[in-house]
LUMNUKOL-957044 format. One record per residue (C-alpha): residue in three letters; x, y, z. Coordinates in steps of 0.001 Angstrom, whole numbers, padded with zeros to 6 digits. Each point is the difference from the previous one (the first is absolute). Layout:
BEGIN
+---------+---------+---------+---------+
| residuo |       x |       y |       z |
+---------+---------+---------+---------+
|     ala |       X |       Y |       Z |
...
+---------+---------+---------+---------+
% end
This chain:
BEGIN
+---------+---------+---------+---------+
| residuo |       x |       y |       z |
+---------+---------+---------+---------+
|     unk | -036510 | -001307 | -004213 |
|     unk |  003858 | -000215 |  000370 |
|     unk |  000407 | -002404 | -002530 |
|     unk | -002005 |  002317 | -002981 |
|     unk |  003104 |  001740 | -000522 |
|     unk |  002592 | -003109 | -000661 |
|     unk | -003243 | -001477 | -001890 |
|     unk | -000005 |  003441 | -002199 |
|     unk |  003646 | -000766 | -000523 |
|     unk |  001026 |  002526 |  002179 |
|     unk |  002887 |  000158 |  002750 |
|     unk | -001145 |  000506 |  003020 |
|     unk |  001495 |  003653 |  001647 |
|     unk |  001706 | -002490 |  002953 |
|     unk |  001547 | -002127 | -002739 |
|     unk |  001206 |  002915 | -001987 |
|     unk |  001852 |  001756 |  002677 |
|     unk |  001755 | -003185 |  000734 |
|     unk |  001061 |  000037 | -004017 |
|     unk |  000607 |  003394 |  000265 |
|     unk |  003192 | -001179 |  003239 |
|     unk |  001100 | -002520 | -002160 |
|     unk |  000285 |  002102 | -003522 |
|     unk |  002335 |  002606 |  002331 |
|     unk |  002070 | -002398 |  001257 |
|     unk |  001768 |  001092 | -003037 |
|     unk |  000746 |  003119 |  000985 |
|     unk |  001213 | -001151 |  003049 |
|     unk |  002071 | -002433 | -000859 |
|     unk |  001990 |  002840 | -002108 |
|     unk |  000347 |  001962 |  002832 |
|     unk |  001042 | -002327 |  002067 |
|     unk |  002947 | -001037 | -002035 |
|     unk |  000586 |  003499 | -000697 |
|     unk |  000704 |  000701 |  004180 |
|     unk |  001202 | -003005 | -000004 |
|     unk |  002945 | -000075 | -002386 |
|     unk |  000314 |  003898 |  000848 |
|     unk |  001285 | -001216 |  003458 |
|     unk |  002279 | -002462 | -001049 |
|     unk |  001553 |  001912 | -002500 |
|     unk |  000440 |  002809 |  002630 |
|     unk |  001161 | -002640 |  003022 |
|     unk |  003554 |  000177 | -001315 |
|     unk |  002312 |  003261 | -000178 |
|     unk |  001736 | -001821 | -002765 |
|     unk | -001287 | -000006 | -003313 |
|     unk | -000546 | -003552 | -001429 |
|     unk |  002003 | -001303 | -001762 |
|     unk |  000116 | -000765 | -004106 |
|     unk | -000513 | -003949 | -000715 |
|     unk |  002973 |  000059 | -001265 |
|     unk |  001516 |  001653 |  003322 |
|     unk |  003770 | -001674 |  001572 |
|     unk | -001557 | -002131 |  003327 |
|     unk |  001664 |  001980 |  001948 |
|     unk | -001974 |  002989 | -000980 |
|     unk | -003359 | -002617 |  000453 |
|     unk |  000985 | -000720 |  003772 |
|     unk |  000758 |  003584 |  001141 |
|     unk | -003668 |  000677 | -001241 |
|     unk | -001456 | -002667 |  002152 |
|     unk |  002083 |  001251 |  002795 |
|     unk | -001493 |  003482 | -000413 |
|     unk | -003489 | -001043 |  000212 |
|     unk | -002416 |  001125 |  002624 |
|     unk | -001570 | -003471 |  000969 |
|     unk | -003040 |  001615 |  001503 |
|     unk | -001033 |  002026 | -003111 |
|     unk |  001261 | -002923 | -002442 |
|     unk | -002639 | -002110 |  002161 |
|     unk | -002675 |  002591 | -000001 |
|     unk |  000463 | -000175 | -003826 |
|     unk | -000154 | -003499 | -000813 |
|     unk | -002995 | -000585 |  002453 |
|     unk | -002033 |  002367 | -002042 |
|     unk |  000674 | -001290 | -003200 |
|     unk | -000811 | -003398 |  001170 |
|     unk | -003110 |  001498 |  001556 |
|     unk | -000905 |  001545 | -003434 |
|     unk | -000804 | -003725 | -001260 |
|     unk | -002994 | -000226 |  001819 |
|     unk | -001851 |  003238 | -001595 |
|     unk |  001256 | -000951 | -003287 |
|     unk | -001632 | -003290 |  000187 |
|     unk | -003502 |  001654 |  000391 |
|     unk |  001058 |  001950 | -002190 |
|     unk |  000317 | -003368 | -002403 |
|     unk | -003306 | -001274 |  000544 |
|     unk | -001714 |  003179 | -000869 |
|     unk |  001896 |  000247 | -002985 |
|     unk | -000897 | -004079 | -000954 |
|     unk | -003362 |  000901 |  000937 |
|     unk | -000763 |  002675 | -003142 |
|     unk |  002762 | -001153 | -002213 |
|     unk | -001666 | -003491 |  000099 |
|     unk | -003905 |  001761 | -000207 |
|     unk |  001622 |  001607 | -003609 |
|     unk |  001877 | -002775 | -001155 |
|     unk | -002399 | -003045 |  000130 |
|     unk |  000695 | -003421 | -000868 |
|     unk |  002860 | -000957 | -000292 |
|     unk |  001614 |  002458 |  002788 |
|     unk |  004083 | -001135 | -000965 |
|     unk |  000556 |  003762 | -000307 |
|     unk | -001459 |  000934 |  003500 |
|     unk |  001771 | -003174 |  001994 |
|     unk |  002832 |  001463 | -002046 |
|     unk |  000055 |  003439 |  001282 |
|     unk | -001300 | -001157 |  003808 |
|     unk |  002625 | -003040 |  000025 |
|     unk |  002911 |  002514 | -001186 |
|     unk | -000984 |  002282 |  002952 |
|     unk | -000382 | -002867 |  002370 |
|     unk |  003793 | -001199 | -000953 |
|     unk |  000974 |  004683 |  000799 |
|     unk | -001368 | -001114 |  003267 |
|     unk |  002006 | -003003 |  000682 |
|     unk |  003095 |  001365 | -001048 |
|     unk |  000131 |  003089 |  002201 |
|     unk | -000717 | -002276 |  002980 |
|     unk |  002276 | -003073 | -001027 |
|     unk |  003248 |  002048 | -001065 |
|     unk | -000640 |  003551 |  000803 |
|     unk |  001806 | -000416 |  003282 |
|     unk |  003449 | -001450 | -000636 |
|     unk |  001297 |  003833 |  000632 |
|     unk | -001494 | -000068 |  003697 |
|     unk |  001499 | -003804 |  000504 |
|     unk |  003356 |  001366 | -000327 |
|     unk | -000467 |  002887 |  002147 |
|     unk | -001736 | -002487 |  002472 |
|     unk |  002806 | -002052 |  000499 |
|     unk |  003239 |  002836 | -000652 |
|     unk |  001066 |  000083 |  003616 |
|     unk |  000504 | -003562 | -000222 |
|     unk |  002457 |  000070 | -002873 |
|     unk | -001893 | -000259 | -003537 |
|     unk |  002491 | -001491 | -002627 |
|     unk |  000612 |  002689 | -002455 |
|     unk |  000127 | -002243 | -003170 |
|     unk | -004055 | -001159 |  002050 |
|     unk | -000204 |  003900 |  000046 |
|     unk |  000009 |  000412 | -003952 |
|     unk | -001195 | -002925 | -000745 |
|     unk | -004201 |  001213 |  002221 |
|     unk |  000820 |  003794 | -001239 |
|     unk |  000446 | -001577 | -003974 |
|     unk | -003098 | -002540 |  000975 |
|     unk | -002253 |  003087 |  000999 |
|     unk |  001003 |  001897 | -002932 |
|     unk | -000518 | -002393 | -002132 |
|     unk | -003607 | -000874 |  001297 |
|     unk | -000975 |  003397 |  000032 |
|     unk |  001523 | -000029 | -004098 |
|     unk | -002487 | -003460 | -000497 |
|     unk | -003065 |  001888 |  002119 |
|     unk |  000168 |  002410 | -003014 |
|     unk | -001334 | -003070 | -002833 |
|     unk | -002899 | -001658 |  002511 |
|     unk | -001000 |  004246 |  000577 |
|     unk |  000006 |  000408 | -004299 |
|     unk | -002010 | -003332 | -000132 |
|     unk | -002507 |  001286 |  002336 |
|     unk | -000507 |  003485 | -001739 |
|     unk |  000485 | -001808 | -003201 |
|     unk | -002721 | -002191 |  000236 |
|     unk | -002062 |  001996 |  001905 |
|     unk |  000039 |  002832 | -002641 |
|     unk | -000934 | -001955 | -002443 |
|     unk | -003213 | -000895 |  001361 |
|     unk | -000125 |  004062 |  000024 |
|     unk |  000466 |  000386 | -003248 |
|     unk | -001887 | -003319 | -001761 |
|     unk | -002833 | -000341 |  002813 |
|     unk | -000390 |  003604 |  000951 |
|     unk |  000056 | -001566 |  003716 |
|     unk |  001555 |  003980 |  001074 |
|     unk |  000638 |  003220 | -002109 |
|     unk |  002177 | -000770 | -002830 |
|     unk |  002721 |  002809 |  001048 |
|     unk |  001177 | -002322 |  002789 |
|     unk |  000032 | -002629 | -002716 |
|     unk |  002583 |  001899 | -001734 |
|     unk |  002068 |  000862 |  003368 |
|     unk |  000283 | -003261 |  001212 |
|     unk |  001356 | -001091 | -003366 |
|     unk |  002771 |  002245 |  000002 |
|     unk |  000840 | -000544 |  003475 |
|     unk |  000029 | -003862 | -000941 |
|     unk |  002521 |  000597 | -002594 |
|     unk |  002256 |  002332 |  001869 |
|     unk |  000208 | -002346 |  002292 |
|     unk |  000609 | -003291 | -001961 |
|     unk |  002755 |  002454 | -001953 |
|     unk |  001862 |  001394 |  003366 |
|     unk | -000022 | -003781 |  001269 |
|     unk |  002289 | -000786 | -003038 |
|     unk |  002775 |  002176 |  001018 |
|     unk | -001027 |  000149 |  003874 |
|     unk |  003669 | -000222 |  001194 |
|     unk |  001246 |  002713 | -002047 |
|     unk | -002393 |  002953 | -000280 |
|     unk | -002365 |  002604 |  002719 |
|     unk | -002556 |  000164 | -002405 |
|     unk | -002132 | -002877 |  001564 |
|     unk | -001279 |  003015 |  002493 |
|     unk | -002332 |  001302 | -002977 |
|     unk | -001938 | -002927 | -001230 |
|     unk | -000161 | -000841 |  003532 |
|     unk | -001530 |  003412 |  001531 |
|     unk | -002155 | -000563 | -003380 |
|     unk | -001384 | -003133 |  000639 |
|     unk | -000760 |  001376 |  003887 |
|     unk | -001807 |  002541 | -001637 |
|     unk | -001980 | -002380 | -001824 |
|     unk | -000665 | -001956 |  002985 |
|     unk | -001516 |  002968 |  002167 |
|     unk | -002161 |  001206 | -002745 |
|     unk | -001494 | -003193 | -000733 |
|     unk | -000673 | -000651 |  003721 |
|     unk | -001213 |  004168 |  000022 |
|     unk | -002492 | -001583 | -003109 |
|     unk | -001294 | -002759 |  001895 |
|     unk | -000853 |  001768 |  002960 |
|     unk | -002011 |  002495 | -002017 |
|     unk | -001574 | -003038 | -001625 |
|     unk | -001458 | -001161 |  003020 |
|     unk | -001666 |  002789 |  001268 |
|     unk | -002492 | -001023 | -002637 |
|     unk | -003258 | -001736 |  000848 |
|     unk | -000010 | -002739 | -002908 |
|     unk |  003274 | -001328 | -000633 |
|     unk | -001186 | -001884 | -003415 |
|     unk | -001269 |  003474 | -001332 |
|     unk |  003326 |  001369 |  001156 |
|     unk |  002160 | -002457 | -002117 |
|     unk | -002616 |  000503 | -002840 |
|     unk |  000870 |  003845 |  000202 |
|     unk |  003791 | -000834 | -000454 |
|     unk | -000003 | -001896 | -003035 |
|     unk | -002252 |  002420 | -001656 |
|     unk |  002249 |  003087 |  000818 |
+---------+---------+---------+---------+
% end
């Protein structure tokens, strides 16, 4: 019968593909922003600026930018909220199985991740809103003030992204809900982040907790992909906590 499986406490092969999409939406969310910020960062000849650049330096990089490529780049990063969101549920989905009642950690780490996603689509684009509206004569002090706002957003991304690994990996390590190693990862990433954001306007640093905690995020996506192939997901989460 079709049912004897889900009665077994099986997932059915159909549903675990479908879990298998959502768990990679991890890894593509990664890459996504990866080409995504790669062509931003490579629509301008000019390098960009330090934070605590003259404006004058701030408007000739605007001025510089490819529009097309800058475009390209922000649509894919807003794009990469959508896979990440699967991502999300897949992630609730076992974090919640290991946790039990009361889940606080797992809306924690899901709620963190939900706030990533808002942020990349709410603020992510003030650099493409100036270069939307240059030929129509962009105040410069407007200029600074959406090239300091994106900064700056991209600096406060960096606590909601340690929150998410933070609580996440501690489910890892307490509940066993994934190997312990990626326990540990996402713990340092979590506080290389909350450190960097301290000093965000002052230091280059920020790129290795960063790459870190997107190193984190592709392996546990890489984990729950693998997890899914299995044919009962209970006995799955059982093997976890007893490795």
């Amino acid at each position: 019968m079709p049912g004897d499986d889900v009665a077994a406490g099986q997932v059915p092969s159909r549903s675990r593909r479908w879990v298998q999409v959502g768990a990679a939406g991890g890894v593509a969310f990664v890459v996504l922003q990866l080409v995504g910020q790669f062509l931003i960062a490579g629509a301008s000849d000019v390098s960009e600026p330090a934070f605590n650049a003259p404006t004058v330096d701030i408007v000739a990089f605007f001025d510089a930018q490819n529009a097309g490529l800058l475009k390209l780049g922000s649509y894919l990063s807003t794009l990469s909220v959508i896979p990440f969101l699967w991502f999300l549920g897949v992630l609730w989905s076992t974090l919640r199985d290991a946790e039990g009642d009361p889940p606080w950690l797992s809306v924690t780490a899901v709620g963190s991740g939900f706030i990533v996603a808002v942020t990349i689509v709410v603020v992510g684009g003030s650099w493409e809103l100036v270069v939307l509206r240059r030929d129509e004569g962009v105040d410069p002090e407007i200029q600074r003030l959406l090239f300091d706002q994106g900064n700056l957003a991209f600096a406060n991304l960096w606590v909601m992204c340690a929150s998410l690994a933070f609580a996440t990996s501690t489910l890892f390590l307490v509940r066993r809900a994934l190997p312990r190693w990626l326990g540990w990862l996402g713990i340092v990433s979590a506080i290389g982040l909350l450190a960097v954001r301290a000093v965000w306007s002052t230091t280059e640093l920020w790129f290795l907790p960063f790459v870190l905690f997107y190193v984190w995020l592709v392996a546990v996506s890489l984990t729950l992909v693998r997890r899914a192939e299995a044919p009962a997901h209970a006995t799955s989460i059982a093997g976890d906590r007893r490795s």
